[in-house]
C-alpha positions in Angstrom: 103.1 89.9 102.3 106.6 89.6 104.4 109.8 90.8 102.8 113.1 91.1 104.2 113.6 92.4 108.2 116.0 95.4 107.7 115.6 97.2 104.8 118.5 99.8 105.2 121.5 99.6 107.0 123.2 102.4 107.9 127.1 102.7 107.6 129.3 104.9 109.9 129.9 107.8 107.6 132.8 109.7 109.9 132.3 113.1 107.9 132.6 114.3 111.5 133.0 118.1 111.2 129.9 118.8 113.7 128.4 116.3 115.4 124.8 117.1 113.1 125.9 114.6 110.9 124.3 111.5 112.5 123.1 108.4 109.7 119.4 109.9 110.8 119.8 112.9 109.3 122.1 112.1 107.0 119.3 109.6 105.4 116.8 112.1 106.0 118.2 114.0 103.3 118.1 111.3 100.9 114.2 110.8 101.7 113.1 114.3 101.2 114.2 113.9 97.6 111.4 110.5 97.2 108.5 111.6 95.4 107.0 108.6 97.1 105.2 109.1 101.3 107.8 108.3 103.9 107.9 108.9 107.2 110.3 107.5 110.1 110.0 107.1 113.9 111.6 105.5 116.9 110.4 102.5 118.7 108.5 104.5 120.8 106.2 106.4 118.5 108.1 109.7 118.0 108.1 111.2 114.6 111.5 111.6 113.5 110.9 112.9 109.9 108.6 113.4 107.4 109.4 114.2 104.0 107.5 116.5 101.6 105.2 113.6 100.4 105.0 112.4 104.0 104.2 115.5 105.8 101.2 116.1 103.2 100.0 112.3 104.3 100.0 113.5 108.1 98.0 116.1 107.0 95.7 114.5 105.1 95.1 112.3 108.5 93.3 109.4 106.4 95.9 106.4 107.9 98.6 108.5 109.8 98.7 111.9 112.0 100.7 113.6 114.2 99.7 114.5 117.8 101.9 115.8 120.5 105.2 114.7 118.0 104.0 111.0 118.6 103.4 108.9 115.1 99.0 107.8 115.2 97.8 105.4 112.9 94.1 106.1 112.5 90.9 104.9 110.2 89.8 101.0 109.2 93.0 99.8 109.0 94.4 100.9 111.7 94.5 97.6 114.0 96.8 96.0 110.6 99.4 98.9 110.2 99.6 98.9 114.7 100.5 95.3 114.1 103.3 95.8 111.3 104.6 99.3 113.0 105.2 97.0 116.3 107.0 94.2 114.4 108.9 96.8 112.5 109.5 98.4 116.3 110.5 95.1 117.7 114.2 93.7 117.8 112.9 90.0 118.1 110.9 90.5 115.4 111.8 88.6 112.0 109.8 90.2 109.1 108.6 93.8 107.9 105.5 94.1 106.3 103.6 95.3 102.9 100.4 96.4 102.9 97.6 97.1 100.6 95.6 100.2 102.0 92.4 102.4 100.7 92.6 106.7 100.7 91.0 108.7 99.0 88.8 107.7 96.3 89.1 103.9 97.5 92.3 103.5 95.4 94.6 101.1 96.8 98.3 101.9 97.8 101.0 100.1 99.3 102.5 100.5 102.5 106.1 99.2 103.2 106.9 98.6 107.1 110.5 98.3 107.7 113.0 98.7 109.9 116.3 101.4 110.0 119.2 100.4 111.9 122.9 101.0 112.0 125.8 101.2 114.5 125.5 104.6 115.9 121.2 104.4 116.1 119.0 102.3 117.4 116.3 101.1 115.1 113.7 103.0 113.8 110.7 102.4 112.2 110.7 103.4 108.2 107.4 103.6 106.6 106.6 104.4 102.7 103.3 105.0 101.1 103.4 104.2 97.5 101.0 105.5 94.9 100.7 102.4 92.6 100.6 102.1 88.7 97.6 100.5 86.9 99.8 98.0 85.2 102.5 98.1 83.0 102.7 96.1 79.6 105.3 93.4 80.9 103.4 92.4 83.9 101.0 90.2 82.8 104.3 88.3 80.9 106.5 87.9 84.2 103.6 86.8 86.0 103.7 83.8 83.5 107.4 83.3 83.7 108.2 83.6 87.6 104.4 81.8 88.7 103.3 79.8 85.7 99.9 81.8 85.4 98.1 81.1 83.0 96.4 84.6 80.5 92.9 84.1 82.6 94.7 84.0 85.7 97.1 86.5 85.4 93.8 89.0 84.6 92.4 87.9 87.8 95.9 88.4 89.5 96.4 91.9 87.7 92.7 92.4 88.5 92.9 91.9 92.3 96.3 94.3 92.7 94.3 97.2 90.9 91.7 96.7 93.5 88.8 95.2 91.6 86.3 92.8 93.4 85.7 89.1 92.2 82.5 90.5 90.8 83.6 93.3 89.4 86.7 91.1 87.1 83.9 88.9 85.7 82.3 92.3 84.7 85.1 93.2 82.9 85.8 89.7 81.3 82.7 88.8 80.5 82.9 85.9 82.7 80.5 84.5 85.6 82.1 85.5 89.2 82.3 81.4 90.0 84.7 80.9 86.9 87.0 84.3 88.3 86.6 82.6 91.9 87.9 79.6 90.3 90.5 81.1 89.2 91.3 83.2 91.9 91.8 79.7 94.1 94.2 78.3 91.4 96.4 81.7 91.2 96.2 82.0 95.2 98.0 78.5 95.2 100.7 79.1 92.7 101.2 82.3 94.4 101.4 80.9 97.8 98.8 83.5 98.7 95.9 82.9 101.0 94.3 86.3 101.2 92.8 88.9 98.4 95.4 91.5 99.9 98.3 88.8 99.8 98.1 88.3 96.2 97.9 91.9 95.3 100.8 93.0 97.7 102.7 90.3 96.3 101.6 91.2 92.1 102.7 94.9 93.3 105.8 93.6 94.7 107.2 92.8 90.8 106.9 95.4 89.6 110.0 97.4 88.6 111.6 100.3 90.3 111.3 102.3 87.6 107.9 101.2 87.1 106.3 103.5 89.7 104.2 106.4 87.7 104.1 104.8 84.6 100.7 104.1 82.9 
């Protein structure tokens, strides 16, 4: 899924007092308050920060790590998230980047790739990992509203985002897989979606802020 090239802009802030208070750090302070994985670097691959959340991903080394204060993307997915840290890293570049990746347990998050920039910085490379929902009781509705789903396809939609296979959402219907696949092509046009992991970034995408951690 692409969403907007530059997700924060940085302001000059003069405070000025001592020269510490550069929009880097400054935001830096904002992000260790996120409950949420976020970690930023420059173009080149340095680790700039790592919040709470974030250093505890590094840690964890299942999609990032830190080796010799350089930013490593590492497991399955790594050749995808290269591909959206270089776009992010790239001034030429139009888009960032959400993706739908596995840890622990096979439960799929979302990873946001954009890119920090401001007057007194040059661009840097802001990544969040987002621990995603199941579903919250409006969902289903606004699929309806903004995509014209119909109930069937907004199970399969709903279905897909949570990280369930074709096979598995006729399971838990009580349908046959062809009649989900079926489906599954129908919603994937309304949604503009040609990929499984473009449908469920884009389903994720709706939710509301405030929606993160509800049940």
């Amino acid at each position: 899924m692409m969403v907007s090239r530059t997700w924060y802009e940085l302001n000059e802030s003069g405070g000025g007092s001592s020269g510490e208070a550069d929009p880097v750090s400054l935001l830096s302070k904002v992000l260790d308050r996120a409950p949420r994985a976020i970690l930023v670097a420059n173009p080149r691959g340095k680790l700039v920060h790592a919040n709470e959340a974030g250093a505890a991903l590094l840690k964890d080394a299942t999609l990032f790590r830190k080796a010799a204060g350089r930013l490593e993307v590492v497991g399955a997915q790594a050749e995808s998230i290269n591909a959206a840290l270089a776009a992010a890293a790239d001034p030429q570049a139009p888009r960032a980047t959400c993706l739908l990746v596995r840890g622990e347990g096979d439960r799929p998050r979302l990873l946001s790739v954009g890119t920090l920039s401001g007057p007194e910085v040059p661009p840097h490379v802001l990544i969040f990992l987002h621990e995603l929902p199941i579903q919250d009781g409006s969902l289903g509705q606004r699929l309806q509203m903004l995509f014209g789903l119909t109930r069937a396809e907004q199970e399969v939609a709903i279905g897909i985002a949570n990280g369930r296979t074709p096979r598995e959402i006729a399971g838990d219907r009580g349908v046959s897989e062809q009649t989900v696949r079926v489906q599954l092509k129908t919603l994937s046009r309304k949604l503009g979606c040609r990929r499984q992991t473009e449908i469920a970034a884009l389903v994720r995408s709706i939710l509301p802020l405030n929606g993160y951690g509800k049940s």
